[in-house]
PDB file of the backbone (N, CA, C, O) and the ligand in Angstrom, with CONECT records:
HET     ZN  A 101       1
ATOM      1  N   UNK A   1     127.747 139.844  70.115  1.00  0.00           N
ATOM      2  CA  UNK A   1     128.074 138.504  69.743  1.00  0.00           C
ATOM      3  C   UNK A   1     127.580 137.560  70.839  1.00  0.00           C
ATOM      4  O   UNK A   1     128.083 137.532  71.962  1.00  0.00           O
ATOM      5  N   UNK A   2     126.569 136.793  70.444  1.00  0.00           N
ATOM      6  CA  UNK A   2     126.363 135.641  70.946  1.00  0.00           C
ATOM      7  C   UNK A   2     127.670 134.221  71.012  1.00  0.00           C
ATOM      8  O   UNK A   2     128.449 133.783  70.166  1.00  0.00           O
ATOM      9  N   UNK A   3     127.400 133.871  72.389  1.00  0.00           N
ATOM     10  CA  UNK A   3     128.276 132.669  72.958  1.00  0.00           C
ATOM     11  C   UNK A   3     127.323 131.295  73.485  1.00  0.00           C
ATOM     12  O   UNK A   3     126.871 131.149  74.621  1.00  0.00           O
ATOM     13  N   UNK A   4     127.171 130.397  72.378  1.00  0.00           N
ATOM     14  CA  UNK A   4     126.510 129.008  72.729  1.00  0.00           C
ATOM     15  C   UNK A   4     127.045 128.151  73.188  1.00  0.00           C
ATOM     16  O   UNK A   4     127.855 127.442  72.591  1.00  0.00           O
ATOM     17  N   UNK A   5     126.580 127.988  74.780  1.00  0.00           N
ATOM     18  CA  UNK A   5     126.976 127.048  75.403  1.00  0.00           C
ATOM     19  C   UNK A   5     126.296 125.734  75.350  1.00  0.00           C
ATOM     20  O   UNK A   5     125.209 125.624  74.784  1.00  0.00           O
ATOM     21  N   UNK A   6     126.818 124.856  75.847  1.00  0.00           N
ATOM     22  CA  UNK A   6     125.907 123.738  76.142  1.00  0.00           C
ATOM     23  C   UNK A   6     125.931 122.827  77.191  1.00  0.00           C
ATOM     24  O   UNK A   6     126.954 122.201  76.917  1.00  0.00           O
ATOM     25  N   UNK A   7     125.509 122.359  78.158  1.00  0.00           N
ATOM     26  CA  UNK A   7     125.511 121.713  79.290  1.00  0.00           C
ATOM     27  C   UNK A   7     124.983 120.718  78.968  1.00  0.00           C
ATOM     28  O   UNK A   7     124.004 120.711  78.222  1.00  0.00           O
ATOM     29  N   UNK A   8     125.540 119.628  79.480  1.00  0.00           N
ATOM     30  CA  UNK A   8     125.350 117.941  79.316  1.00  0.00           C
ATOM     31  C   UNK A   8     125.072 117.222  80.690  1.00  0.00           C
ATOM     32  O   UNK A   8     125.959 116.672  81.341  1.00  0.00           O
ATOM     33  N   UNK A   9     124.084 117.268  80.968  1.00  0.00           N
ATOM     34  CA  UNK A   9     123.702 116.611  82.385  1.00  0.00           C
ATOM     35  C   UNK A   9     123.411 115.223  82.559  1.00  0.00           C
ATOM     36  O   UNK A   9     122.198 115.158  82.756  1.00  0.00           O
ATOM     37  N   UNK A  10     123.836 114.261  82.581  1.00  0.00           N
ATOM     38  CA  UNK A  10     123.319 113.014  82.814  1.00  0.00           C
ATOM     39  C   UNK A  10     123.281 112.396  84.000  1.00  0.00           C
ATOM     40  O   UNK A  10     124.306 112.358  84.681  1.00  0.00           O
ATOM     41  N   UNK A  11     122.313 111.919  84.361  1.00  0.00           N
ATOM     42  CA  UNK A  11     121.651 111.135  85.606  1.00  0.00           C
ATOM     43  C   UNK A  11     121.505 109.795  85.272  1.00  0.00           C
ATOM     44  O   UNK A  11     120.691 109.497  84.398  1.00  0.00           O
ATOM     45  N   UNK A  12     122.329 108.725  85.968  1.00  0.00           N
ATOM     46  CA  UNK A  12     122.298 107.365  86.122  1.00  0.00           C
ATOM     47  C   UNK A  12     121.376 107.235  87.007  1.00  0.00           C
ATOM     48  O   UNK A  12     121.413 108.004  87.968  1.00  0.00           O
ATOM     49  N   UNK A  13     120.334 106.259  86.922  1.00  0.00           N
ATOM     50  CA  UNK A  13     119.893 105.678  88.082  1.00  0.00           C
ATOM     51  C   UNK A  13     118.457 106.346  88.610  1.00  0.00           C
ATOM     52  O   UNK A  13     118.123 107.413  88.095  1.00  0.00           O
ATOM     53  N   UNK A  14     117.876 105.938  89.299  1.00  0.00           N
ATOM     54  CA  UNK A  14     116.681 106.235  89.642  1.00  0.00           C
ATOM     55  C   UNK A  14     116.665 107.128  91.043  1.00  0.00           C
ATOM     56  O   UNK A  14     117.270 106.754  92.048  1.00  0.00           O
ATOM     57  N   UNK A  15     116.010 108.173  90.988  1.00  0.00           N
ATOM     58  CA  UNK A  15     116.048 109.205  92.416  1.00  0.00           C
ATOM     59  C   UNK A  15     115.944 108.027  93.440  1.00  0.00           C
ATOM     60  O   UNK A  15     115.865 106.887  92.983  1.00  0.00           O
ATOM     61  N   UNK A  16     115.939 108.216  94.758  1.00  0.00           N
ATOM     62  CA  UNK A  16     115.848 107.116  95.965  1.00  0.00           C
ATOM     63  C   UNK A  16     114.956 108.242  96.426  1.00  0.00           C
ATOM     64  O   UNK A  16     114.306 107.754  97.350  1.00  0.00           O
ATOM     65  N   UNK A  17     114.658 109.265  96.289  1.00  0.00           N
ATOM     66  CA  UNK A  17     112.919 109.929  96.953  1.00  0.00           C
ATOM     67  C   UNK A  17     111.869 109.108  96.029  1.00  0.00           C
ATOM     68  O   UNK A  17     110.913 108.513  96.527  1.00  0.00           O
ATOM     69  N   UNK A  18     112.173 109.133  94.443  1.00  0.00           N
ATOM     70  CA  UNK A  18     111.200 108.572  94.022  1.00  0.00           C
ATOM     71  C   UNK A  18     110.942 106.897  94.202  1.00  0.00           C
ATOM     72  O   UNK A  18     109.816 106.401  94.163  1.00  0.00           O
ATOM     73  N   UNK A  19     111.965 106.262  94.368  1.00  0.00           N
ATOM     74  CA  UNK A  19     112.168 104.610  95.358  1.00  0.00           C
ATOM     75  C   UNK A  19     110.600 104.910  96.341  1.00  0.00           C
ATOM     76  O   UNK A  19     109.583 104.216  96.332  1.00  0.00           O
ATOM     77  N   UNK A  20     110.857 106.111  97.088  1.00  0.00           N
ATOM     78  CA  UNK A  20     110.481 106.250  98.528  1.00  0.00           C
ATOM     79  C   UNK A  20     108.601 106.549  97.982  1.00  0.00           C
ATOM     80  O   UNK A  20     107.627 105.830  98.206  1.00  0.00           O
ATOM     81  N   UNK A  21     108.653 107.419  97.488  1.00  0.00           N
ATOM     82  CA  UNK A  21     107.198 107.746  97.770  1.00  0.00           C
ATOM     83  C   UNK A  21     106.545 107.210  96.634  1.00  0.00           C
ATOM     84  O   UNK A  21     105.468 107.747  96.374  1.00  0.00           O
ATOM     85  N   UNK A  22     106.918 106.275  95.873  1.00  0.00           N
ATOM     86  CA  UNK A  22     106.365 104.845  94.937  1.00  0.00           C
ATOM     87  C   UNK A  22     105.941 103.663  96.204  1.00  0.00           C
ATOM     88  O   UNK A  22     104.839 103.173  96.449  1.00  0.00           O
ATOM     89  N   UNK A  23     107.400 103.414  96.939  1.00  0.00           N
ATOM     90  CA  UNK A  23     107.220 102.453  98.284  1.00  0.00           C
ATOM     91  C   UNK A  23     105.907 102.895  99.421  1.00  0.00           C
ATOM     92  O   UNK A  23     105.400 102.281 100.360  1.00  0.00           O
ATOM     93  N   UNK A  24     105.711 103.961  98.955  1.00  0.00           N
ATOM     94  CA  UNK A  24     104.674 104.262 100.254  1.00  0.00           C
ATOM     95  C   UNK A  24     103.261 104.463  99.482  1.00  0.00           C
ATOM     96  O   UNK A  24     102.170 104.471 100.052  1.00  0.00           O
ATOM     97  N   UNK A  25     103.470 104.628  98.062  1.00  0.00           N
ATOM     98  CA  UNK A  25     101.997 104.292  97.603  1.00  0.00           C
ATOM     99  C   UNK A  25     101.606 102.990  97.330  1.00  0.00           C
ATOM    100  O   UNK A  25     100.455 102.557  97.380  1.00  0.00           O
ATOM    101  N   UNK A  26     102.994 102.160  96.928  1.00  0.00           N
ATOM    102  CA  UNK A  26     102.554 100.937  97.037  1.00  0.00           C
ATOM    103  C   UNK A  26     101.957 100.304  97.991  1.00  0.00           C
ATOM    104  O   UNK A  26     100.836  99.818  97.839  1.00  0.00           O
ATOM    105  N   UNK A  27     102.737 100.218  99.268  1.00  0.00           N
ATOM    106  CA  UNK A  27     102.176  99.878 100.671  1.00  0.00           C
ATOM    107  C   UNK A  27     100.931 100.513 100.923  1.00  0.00           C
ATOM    108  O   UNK A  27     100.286  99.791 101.684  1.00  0.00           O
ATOM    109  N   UNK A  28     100.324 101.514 100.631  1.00  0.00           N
ATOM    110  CA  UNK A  28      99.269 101.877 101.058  1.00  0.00           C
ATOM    111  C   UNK A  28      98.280 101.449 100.127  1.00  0.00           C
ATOM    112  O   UNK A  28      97.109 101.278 100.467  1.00  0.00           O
ATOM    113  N   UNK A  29      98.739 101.247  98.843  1.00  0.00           N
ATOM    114  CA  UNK A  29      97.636 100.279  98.052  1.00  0.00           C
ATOM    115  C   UNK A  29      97.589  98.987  98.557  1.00  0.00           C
ATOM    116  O   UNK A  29      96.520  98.632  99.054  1.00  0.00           O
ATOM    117  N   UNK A  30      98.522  98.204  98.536  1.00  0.00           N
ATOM    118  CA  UNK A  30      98.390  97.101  98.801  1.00  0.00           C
ATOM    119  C   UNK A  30      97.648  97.137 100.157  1.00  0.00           C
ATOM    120  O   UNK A  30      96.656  96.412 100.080  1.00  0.00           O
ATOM    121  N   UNK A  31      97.761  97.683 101.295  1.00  0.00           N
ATOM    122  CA  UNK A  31      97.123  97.721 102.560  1.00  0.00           C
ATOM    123  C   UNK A  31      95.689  97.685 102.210  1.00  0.00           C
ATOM    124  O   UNK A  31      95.019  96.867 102.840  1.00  0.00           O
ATOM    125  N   UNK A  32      94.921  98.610 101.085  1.00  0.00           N
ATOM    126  CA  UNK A  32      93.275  99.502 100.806  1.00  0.00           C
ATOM    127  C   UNK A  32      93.288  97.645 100.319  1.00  0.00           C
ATOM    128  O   UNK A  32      93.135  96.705 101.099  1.00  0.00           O
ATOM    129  N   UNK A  33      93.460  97.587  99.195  1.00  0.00           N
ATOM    130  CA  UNK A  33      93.394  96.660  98.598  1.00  0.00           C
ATOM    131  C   UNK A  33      93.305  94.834  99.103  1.00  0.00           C
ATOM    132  O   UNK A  33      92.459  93.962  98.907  1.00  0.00           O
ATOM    133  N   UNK A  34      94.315  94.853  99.649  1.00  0.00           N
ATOM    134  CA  UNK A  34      94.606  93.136 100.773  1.00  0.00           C
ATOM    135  C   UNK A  34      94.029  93.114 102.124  1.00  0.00           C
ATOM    136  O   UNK A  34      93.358  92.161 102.519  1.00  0.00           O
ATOM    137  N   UNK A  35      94.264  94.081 102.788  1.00  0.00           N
ATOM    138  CA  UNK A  35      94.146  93.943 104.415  1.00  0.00           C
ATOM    139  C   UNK A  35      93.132  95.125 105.040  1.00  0.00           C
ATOM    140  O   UNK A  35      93.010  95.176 106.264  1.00  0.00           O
ATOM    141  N   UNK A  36      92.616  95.799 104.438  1.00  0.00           N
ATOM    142  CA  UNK A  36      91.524  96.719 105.087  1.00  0.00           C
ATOM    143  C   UNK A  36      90.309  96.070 105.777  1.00  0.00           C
ATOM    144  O   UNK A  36      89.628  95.103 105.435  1.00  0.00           O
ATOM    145  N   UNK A  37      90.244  96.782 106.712  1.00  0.00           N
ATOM    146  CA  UNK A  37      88.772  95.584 107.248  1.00  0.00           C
ATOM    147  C   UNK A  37      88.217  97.077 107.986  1.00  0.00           C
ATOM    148  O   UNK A  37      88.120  97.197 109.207  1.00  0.00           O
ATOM    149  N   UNK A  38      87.976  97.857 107.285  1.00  0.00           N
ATOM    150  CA  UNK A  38      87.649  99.016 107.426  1.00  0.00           C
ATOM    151  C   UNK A  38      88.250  99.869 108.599  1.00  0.00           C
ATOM    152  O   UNK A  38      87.482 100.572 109.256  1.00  0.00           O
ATOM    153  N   UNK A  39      89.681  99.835 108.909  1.00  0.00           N
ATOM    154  CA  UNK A  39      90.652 100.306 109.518  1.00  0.00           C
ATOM    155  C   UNK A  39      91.223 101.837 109.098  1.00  0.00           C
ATOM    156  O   UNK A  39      91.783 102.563 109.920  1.00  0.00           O
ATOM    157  N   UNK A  40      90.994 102.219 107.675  1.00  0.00           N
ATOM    158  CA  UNK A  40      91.409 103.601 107.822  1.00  0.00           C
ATOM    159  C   UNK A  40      89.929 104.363 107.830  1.00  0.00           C
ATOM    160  O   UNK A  40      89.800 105.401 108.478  1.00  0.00           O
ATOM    161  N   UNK A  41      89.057 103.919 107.239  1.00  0.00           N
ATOM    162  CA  UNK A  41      87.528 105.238 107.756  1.00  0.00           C
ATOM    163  C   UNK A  41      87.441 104.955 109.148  1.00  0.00           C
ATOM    164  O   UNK A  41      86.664 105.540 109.902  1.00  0.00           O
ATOM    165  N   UNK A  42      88.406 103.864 109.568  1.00  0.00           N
ATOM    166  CA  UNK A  42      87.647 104.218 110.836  1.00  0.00           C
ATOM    167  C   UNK A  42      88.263 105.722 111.729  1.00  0.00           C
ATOM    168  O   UNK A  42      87.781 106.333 112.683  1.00  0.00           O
ATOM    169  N   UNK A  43      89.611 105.961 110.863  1.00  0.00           N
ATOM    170  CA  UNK A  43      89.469 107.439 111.383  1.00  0.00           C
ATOM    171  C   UNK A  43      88.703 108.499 111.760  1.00  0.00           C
ATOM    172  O   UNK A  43      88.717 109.214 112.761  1.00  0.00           O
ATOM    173  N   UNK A  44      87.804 108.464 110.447  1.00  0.00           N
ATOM    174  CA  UNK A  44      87.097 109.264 110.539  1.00  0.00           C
ATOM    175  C   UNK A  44      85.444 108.730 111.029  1.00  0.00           C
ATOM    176  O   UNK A  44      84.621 109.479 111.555  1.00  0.00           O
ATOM    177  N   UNK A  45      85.230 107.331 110.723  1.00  0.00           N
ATOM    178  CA  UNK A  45      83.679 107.136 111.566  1.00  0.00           C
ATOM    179  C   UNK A  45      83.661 106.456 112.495  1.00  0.00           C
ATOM    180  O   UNK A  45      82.661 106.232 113.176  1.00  0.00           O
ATOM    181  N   UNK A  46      85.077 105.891 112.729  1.00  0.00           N
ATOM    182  CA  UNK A  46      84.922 105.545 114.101  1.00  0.00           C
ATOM    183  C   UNK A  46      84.936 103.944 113.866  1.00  0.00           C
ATOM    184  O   UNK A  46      85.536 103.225 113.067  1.00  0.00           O
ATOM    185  N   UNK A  47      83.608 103.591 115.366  1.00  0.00           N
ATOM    186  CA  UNK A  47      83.753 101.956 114.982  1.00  0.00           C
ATOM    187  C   UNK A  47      82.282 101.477 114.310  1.00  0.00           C
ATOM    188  O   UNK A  47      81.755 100.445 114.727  1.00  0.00           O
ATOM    189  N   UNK A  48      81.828 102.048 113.553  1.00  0.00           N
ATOM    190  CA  UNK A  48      81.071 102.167 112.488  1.00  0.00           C
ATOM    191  C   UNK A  48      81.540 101.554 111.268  1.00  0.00           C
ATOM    192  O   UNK A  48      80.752 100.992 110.507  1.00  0.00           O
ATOM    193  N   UNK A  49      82.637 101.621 111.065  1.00  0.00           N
ATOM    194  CA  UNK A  49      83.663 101.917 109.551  1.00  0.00           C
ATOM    195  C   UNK A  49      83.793 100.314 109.865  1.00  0.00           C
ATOM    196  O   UNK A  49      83.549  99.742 108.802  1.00  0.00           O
ATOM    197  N   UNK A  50      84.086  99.328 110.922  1.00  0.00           N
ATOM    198  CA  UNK A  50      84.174  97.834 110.846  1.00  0.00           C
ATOM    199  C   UNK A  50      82.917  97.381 110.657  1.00  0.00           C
ATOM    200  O   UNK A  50      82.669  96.178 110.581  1.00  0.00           O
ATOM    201  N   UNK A  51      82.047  98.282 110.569  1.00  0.00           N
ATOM    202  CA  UNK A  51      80.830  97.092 110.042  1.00  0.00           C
ATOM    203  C   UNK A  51      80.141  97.647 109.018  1.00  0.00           C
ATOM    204  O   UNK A  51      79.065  97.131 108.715  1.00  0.00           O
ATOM    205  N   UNK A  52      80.600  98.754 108.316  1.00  0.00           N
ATOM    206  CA  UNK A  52      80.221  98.995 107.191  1.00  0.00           C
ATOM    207  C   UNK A  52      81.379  98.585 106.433  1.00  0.00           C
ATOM    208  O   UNK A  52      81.047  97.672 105.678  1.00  0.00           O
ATOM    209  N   UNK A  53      82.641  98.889 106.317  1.00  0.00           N
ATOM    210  CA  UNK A  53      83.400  97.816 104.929  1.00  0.00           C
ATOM    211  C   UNK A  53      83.631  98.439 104.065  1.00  0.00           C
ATOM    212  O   UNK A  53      84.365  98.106 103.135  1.00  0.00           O
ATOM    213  N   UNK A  54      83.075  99.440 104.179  1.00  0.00           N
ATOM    214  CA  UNK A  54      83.290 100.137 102.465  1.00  0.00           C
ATOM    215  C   UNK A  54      84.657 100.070 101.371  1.00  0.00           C
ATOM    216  O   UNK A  54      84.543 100.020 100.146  1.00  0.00           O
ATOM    217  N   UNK A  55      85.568 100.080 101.900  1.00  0.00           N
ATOM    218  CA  UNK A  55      86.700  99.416 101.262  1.00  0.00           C
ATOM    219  C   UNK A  55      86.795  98.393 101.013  1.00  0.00           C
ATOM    220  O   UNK A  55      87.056  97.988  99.880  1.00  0.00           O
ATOM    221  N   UNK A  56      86.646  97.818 101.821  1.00  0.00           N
ATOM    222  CA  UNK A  56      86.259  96.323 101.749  1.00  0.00           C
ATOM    223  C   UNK A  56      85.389  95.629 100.731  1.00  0.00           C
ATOM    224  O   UNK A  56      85.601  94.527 100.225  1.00  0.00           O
ATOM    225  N   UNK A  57      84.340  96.475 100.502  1.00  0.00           N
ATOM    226  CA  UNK A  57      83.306  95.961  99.646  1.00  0.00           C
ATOM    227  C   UNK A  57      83.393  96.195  98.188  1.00  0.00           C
ATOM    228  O   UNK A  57      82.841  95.583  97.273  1.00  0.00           O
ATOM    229  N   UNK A  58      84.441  97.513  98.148  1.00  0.00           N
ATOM    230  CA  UNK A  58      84.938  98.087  96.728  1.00  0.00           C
ATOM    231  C   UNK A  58      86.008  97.349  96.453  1.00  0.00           C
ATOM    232  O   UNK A  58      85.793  96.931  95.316  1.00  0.00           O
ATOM    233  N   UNK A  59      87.482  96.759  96.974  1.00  0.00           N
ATOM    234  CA  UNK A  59      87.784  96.125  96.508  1.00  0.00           C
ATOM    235  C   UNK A  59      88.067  94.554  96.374  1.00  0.00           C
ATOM    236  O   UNK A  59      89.054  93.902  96.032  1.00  0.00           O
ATOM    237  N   UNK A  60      86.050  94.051  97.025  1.00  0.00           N
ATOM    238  CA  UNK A  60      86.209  92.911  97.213  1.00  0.00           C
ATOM    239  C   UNK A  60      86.370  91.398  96.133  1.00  0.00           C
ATOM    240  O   UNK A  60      86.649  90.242  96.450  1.00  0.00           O
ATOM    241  N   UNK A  61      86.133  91.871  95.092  1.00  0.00           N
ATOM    242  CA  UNK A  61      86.279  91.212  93.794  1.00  0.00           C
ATOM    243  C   UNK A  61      88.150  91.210  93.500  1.00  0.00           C
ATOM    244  O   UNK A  61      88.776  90.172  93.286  1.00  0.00           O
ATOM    245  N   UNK A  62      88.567  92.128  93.537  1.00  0.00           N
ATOM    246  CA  UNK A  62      89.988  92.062  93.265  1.00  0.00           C
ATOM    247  C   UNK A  62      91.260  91.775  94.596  1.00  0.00           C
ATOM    248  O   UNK A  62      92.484  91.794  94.464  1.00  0.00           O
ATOM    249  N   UNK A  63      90.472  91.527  95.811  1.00  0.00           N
ATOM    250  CA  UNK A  63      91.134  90.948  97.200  1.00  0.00           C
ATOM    251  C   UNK A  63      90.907  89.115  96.481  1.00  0.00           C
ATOM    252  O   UNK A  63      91.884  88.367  96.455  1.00  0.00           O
ATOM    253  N   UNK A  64      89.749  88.720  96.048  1.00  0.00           N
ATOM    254  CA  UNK A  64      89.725  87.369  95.739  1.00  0.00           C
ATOM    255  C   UNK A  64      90.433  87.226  94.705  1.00  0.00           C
ATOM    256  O   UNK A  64      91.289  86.346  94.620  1.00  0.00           O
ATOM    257  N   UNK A  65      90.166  88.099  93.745  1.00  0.00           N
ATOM    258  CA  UNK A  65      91.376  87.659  92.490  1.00  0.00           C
ATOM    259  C   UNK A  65      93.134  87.474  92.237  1.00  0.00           C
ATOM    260  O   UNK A  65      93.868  86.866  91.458  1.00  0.00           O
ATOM    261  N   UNK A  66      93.271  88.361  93.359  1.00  0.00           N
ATOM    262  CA  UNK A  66      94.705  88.976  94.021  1.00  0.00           C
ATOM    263  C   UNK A  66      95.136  87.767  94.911  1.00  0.00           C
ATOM    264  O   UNK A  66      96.325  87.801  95.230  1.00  0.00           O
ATOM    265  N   UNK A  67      94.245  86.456  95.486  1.00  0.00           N
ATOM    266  CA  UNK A  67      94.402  85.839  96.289  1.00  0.00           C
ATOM    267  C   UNK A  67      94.469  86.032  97.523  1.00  0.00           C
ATOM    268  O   UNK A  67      95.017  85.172  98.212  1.00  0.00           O
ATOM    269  N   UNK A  68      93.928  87.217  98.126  1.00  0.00           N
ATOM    270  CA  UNK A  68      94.037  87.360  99.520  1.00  0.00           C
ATOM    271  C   UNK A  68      93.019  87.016 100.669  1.00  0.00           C
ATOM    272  O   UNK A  68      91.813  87.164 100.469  1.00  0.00           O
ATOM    273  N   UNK A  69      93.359  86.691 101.519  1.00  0.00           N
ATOM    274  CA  UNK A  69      91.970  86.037 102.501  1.00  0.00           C
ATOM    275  C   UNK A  69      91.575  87.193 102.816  1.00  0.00           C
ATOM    276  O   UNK A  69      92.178  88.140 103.321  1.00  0.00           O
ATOM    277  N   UNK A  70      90.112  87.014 102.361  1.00  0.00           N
ATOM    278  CA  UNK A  70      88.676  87.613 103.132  1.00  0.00           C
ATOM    279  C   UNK A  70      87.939  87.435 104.282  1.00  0.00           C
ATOM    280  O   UNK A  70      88.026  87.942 105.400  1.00  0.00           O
ATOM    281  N   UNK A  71      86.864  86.253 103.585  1.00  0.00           N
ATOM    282  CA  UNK A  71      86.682  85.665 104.565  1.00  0.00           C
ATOM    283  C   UNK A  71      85.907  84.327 104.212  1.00  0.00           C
ATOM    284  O   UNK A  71      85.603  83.536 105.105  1.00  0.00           O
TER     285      UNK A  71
HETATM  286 ZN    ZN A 101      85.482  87.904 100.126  1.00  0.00          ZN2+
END
């Protein structure tokens, strides 16, 4: 003989990890996006990466549309 249970789980509210690592993709978009002046390749190329732009140059149409100073 089978015994059917049933469990009723309800969750109010939104995780606060998922708050967290939404908040940190946001900020890091908004950073690529508004304020890059080729500051994170420059990890990796150094000081090369401020005068090439490449972020910069990809999202330079939507830094002006977004309203953010360029230049
Ligand atoms: Zn511009």
């Amino acid at each position: 003989m089978s015994e059917l249970r049933q469990i009723n789980v309800s969750k109010n509210g939104i995780p606060k990890l998922a708050i967290l690592a939404l908040s940190i993709v946001f900020a890091a978009g908004l950073f690529v996006v508004g304020f890059d002046q080729g500051h994170i390749f420059s990890l990796v190329y150094g000081e090369q990466a401020f005068t090439d732009l490449y972020l910069h140059e990809l999202t330079h149409d939507m830094r002006h549309a977004a309203g953010f100073p360029c230049h």
